[in-house]
N, C-alpha and C positions, 0 to 999 in steps of 0.2 A: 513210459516217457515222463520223467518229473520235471516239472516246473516249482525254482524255488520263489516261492513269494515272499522272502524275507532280504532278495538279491535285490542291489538296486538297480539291476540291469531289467529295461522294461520287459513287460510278459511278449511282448510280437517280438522282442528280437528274440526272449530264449524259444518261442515255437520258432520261429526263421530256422536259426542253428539246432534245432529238435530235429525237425522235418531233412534238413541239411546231413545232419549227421544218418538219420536212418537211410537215406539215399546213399551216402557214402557206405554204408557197412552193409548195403542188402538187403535191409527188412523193406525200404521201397522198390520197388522193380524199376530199371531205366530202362522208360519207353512204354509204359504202364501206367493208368491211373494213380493218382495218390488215395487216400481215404477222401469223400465228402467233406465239406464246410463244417457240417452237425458231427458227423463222428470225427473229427478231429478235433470240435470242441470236446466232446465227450471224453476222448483220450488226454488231452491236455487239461480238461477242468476249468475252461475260460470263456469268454465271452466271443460269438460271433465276429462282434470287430475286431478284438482281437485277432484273430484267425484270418481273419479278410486283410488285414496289416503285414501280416509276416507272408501272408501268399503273394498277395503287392509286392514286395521286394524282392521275394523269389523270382515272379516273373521278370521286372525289372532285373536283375542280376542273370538274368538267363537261365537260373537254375531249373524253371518250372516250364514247361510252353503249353498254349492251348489248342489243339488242330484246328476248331473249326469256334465261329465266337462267342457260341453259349454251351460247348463242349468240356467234358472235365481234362481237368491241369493233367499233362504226364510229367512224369518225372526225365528230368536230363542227365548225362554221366556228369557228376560233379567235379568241378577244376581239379587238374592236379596238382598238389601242392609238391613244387620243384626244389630242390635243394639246392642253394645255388655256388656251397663249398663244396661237390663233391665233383672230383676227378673223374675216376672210375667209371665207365657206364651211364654218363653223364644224363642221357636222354630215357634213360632204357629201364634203370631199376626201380628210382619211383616209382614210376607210373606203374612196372610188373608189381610190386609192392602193393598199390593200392587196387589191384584187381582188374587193371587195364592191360589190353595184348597189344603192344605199340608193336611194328616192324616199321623197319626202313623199305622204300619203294627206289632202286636207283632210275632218276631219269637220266643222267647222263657220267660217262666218264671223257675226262677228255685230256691229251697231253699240250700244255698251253708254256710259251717264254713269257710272255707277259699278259697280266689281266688285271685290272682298275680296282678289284677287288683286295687281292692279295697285297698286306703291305710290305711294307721296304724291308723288313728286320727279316720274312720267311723268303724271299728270293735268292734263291744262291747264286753267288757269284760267279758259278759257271752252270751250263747245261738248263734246263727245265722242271715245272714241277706239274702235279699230276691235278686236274680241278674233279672234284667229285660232286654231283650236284643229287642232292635225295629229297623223297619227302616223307615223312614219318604221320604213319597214319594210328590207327586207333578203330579195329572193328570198322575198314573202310573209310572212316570217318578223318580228312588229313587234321593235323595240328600242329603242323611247325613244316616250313621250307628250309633248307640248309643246304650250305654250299662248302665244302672243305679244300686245303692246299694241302699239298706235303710234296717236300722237297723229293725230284725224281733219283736223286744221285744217294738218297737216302733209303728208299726202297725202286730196288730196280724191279722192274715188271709188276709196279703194281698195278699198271691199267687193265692187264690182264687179268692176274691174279685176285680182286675181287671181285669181278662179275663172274669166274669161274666157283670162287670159294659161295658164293652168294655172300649181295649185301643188303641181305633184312639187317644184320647182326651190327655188331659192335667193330666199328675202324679201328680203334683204339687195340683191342684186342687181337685182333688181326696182324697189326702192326708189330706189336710185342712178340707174338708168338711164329711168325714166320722171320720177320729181321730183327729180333734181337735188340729194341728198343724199349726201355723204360720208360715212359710216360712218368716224370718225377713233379710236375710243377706248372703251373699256368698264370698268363694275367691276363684278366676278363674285363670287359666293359659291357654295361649296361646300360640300352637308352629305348625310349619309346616314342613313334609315330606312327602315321598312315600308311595304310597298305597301296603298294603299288598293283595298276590295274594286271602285272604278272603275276603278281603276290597274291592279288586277292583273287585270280583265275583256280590257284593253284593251291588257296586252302578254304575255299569254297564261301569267305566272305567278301561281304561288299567294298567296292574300293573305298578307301582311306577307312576303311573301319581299323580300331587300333590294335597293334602289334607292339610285341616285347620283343629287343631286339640284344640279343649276346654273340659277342664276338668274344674269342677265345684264342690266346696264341700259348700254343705249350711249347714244351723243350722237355729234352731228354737229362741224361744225369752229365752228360759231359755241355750243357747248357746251352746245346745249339739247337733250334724251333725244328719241330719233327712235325707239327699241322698247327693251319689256324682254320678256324672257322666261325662261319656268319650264320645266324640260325635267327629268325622268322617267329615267333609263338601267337599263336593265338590270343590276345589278352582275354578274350572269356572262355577259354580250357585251360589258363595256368593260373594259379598260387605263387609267389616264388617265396623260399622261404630261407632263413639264415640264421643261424646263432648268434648273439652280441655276446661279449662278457667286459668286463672295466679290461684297463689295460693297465700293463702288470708296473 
């Protein structure tokens, strides 16, 4: 693990992001000891305070925890960094990508006319749509609440139809491959606040601790909304992350 000392980025943030990155790829074990104080000096080639600086804000950051209060640091699954252009798999590949086993947990399905949840543009104009309420866990461990719509005139039976298919998996995929809908397009909003005392029940933190919050309303190729949905994140298990480029 090299530390450039010719960087002007201080030595505690590159051991931060050293230690950061060996948790991310394996060489630390999550749920395991780190190395000591001294041999992580030793490995990095820096001073004590050093090393006691970037542990500081690992734990700060949640990245490190201590069981007991003169007990050594474990290491924690480090956030997952979310992509927040991708359609596809939305919740699911990341996270398999970076070495996590997310499934969906459904708590409820339910066939509903009207819910305060659901906006104006996915209610259709006639008949009902289907509310799907899950929680996506991670090794037991929840990280994100979510609640979806989809219009019932758009797939018929599906209240059935996915607690038979099982719904660890992907709605999206499900959708496509039993009725014949493309998922072509989305518009998303992003905002963050405090978790409500259901919220914070149900992803094991304390209330108003803070959440990422993405609603999602997609459409199919003939442009009419096929699901929206509200989704919960953990703000210390996500990254969220995005491309910029100039505009053309």
């Amino acid at each position: 693990m090299d530390i450039d000392r010719s960087s002007p980025v201080p030595l505690y943030h590159q051991v931060y992001h050293a230690i950061l990155d060996a948790v991310r790829e394996g060489r630390f074990t999550v749920g395991e000891p780190i190395p000591s104080e001294a041999e992580l000096c030793d490995l990095f080639g820096v001073s004590r305070i050093t090393v006691r600086q970037a542990l500081s804000d690992l734990v700060r950051d949640h990245h490190l925890i201590r069981q007991r209060p003169r007990g050594r640091l474990l290491a924690r699954a480090t956030p997952i960094e979310q992509r927040l252009l991708r359609l596809s798999s939305f919740l699911i590949a990341d996270a398999l990508a970076q070495g996590h086993a997310p499934r969906f947990e459904l708590e409820r399905i339910t066939r509903v006319e009207h819910d305060a949840l659901a906006p104006a543009l996915l209610r259709p104009r006639e008949g009902s749509f289907v509310r799907i309420d899950r929680l996506l866990v991670d090794r037991q461990e929840p990280l994100a609440k979510m609640v979806s719509f989809v219009p019932e005139r758009r797939c018929p039976g599906l209240i059935d139809r996915l607690p038979a298919q099982g719904a660890q998996g992907s709605l999206q995929r499900l959708i496509e491959d039993c009725y014949g809908h493309k998922f072509v397009d989305a518009t998303q909003w992003l905002s963050a606040r405090g978790a409500s005392q259901i919220e914070a029940g149900a992803l094991t933190i304390p209330a108003q601790a803070p959440v990422i919050v993405i609603q999602r309303l997609t459409r199919t190729a003939d442009r009419e909304p096929i699901e929206y949905f509200e989704c919960q994140f953990r703000a210390d298990r996500y990254e969220f992350v995005m491309n910029v480029a100039e505009e053309a």
